[in-house]
N, C-alpha and C positions, 0 to 999 in steps of 0.2 A: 765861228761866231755867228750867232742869228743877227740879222739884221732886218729891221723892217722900214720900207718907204711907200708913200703915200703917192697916188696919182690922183692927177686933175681929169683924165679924163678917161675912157673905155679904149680907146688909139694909145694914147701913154700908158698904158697898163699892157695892153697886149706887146706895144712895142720891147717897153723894159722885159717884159718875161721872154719873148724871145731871145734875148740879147744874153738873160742870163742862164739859158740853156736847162741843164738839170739842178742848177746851184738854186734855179729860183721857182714860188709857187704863189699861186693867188691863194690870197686871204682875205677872209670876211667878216668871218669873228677868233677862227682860229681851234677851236674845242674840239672839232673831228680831228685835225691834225694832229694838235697836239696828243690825242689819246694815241696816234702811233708811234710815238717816238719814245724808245726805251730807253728812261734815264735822262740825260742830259739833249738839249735844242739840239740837233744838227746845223754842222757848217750853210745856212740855207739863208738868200734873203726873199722875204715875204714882202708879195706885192699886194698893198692894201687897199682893196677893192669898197671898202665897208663904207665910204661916203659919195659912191655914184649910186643914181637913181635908180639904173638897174641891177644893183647889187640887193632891191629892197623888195619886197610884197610877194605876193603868191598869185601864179595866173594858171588855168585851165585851158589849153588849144586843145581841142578835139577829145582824144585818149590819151594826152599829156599833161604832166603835172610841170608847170614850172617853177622854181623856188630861187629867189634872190641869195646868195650866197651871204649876204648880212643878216640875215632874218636871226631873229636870236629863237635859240629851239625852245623854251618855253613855252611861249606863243606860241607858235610854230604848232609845236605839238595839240593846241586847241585850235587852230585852223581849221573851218567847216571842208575846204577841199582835201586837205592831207590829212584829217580824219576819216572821211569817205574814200 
């Protein structure tokens, strides 16, 4: 059964996914994931990352692209740094 829980914060999010080992996966929006599962959810609970701060925006460090794991790919995709 898929299950999804919400954390309050970046500590409660890392802590739960530890705890639940390979059963469990951070989620932001969800649409890369789900494109690999064939056919039906796997046994998995999704830990949902998609209402912390840094789950949001797009940053540049040096020769690094950073991308919030919320960002919805639309936008995304017309982003002046992830188009360059």
């Amino acid at each position: 059964m898929l299950a999804v829980e919400r954390v309050a914060d970046a500590g409660a999010g890392q802590a739960r996914r530890e705890m639940l080992g390979t059963a469990g996966a951070f989620v932001g929006g969800g649409t890369a994931l789900q494109l690999g599962w064939d056919g039906a959810a796997p046994d998995l609970t999704l830990v949902d990352v998609s209402a912390l701060p840094a789950a949001q925006g797009v940053s540049v460090h040096g020769d690094r692209l950073r991308i919030g794991a919320a960002n919805r790919l639309e936008p995304l995709s017309h982003h002046p740094a992830v188009r360059t």
